[in-house]
C-alpha positions in Angstrom: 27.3 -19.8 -36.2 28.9 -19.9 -33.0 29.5 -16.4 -32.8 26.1 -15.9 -33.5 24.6 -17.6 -30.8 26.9 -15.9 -28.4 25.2 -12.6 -29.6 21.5 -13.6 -29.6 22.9 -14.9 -26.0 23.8 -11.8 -24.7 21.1 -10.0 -26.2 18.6 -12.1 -24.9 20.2 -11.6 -21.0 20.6 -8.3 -21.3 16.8 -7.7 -22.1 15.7 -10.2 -19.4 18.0 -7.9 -17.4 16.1 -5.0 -18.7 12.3 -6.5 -18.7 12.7 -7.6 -14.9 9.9 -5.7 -12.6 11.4 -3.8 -10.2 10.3 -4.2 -6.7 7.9 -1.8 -5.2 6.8 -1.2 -1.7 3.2 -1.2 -1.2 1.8 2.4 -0.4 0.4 0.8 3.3 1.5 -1.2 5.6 -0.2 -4.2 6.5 -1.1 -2.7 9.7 -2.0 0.7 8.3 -4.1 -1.5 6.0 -5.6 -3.5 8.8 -6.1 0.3 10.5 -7.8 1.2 7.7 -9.9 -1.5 6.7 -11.6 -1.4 10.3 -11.8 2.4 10.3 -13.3 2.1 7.1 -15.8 0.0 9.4 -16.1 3.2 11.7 -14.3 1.6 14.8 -13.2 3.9 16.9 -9.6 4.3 17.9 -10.5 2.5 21.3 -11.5 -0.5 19.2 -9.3 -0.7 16.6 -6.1 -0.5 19.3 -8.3 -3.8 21.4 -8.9 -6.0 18.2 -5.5 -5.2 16.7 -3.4 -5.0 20.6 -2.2 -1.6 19.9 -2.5 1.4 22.0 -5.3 4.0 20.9 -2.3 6.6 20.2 -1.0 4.1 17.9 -4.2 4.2 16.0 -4.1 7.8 15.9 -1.0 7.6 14.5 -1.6 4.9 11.8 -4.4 7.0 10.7 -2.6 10.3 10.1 -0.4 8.2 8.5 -2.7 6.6 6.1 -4.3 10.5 5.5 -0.8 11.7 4.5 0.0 8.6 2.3 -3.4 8.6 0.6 -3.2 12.5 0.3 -6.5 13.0 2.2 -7.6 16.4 3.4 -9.6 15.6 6.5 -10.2 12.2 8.9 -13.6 12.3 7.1 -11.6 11.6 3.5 -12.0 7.6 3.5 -15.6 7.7 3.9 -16.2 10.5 1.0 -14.1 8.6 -1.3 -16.2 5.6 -0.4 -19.3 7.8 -1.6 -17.8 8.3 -5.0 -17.0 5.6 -5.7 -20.5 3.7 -4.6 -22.1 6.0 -6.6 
């Protein structure tokens, strides 16, 4: 009985072991996020960089940043893929 329960033991920790979520990284950063939630606003990069205290180039960056990470083709990308999906 004993060694039973040892067994039913081990199994059990070594499929909590197994079942565990591994962590993942969210594809944006909260500031690309925040970026991309006000360009998604159409701000421009001027105020964008004044509400979040960035500079403009920043933005600039964040944004090709968010086009490469979201595989977008053009600047123009978020508000397309807003069409679709309104539609």
């Amino acid at each position: 009985l004993e060694l039973l329960a040892k067994v039913i033991n081990e199994a059990l920790s070594t499929r909590a072991q197994c079942a565990s979520p591994s962590v993942t990284q969210p594809l944006l950063t909260r500031q690309e996020e925040k970026v991309l939630t006000l360009w998604m606003e159409g701000a421009s990069n001027q105020k964008i960089a004044g509400q979040l205290s960035i500079n403009s180039k920043t933005v600039y960056t964040y944004k090709r940043n968010i086009r490469v990470k979201l595989h977008m083709d053009t600047r123009f990308s978020p508000f397309l893929s807003l069409q679709d999906v309104q539609s």
